[in-house]
C-alpha positions as CSV (number, residue, x, y, z in Angstrom):
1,X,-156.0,0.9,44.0
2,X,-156.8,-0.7,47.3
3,X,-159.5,-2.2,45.8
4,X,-157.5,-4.5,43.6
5,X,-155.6,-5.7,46.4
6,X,-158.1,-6.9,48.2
7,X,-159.9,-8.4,45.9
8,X,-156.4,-10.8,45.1
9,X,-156.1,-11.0,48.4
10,X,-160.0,-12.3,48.6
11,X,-159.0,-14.4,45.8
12,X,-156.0,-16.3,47.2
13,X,-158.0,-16.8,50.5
14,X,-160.7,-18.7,48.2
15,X,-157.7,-20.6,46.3
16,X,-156.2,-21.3,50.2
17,X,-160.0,-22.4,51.5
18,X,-160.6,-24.1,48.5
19,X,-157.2,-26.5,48.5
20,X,-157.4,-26.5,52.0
21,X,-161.4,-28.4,51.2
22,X,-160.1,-30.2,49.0
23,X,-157.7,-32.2,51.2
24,X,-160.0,-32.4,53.9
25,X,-162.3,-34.2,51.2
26,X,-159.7,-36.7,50.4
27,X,-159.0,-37.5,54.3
28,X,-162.4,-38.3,54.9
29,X,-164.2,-41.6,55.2
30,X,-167.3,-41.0,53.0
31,X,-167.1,-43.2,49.4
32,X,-165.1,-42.2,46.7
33,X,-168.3,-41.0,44.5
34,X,-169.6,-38.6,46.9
35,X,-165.7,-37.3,47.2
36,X,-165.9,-36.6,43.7
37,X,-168.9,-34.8,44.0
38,X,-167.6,-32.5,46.7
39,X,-164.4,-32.2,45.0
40,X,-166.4,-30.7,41.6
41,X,-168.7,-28.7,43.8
42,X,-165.3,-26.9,45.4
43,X,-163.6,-26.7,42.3
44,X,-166.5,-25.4,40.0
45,X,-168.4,-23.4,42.4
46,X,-165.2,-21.7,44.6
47,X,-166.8,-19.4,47.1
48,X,-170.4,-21.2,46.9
49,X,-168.9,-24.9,47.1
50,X,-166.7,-23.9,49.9
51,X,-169.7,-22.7,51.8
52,X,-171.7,-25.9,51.2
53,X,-168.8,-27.9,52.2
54,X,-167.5,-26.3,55.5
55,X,-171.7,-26.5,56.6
56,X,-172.3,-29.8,54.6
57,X,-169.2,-31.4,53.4
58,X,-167.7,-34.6,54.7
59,X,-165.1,-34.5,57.6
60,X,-162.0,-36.5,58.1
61,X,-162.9,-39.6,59.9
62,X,-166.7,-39.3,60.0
63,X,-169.2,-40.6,57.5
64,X,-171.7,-39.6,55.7
C-alpha cells in the first residue's frame, strides 16, 4: 500500500520538475529550435530529459 503512494507521489514530482523545465526552457535566451528540442526531450523522456536538462539544458538569460 505504501508503495503506490509513493510511486504517485514520485510521479507528480516528475510532472512538477518536468513543467517546472519546461518554463525555464521558454525563459531562456537560446533559439527557438534548440527550445524545441529541450522541450521534446522533457516531454518524451520525463525523468531522463529532466536529468539532461537540469545538467545540460539552457538557463534563463544565458546562451547556449
Amino acid at each position: 500500500m505504501m508503495n503506490n503512494s509513493f510511486g504517485g507521489l514520485f510521479g507528480v514530482l516528475i510532472l512538477v520538475g518536468d513543467i517546472w523545465a519546461v518554463i525555464n526552457i521558454f525563459q531562456s535566451t537560446v533559439s527557438n529550435e534548440k527550445k524545441l528540442i529541450w522541450i521534446v526531450a522533457v516531454v518524451l523522456l520525463p525523468l531522463l530529459g529532466l536529468a539532461l536538462w537540469f545538467f545540460l539544458g539552457p538557463r534563463a538569460g544565458k546562451s547556449g
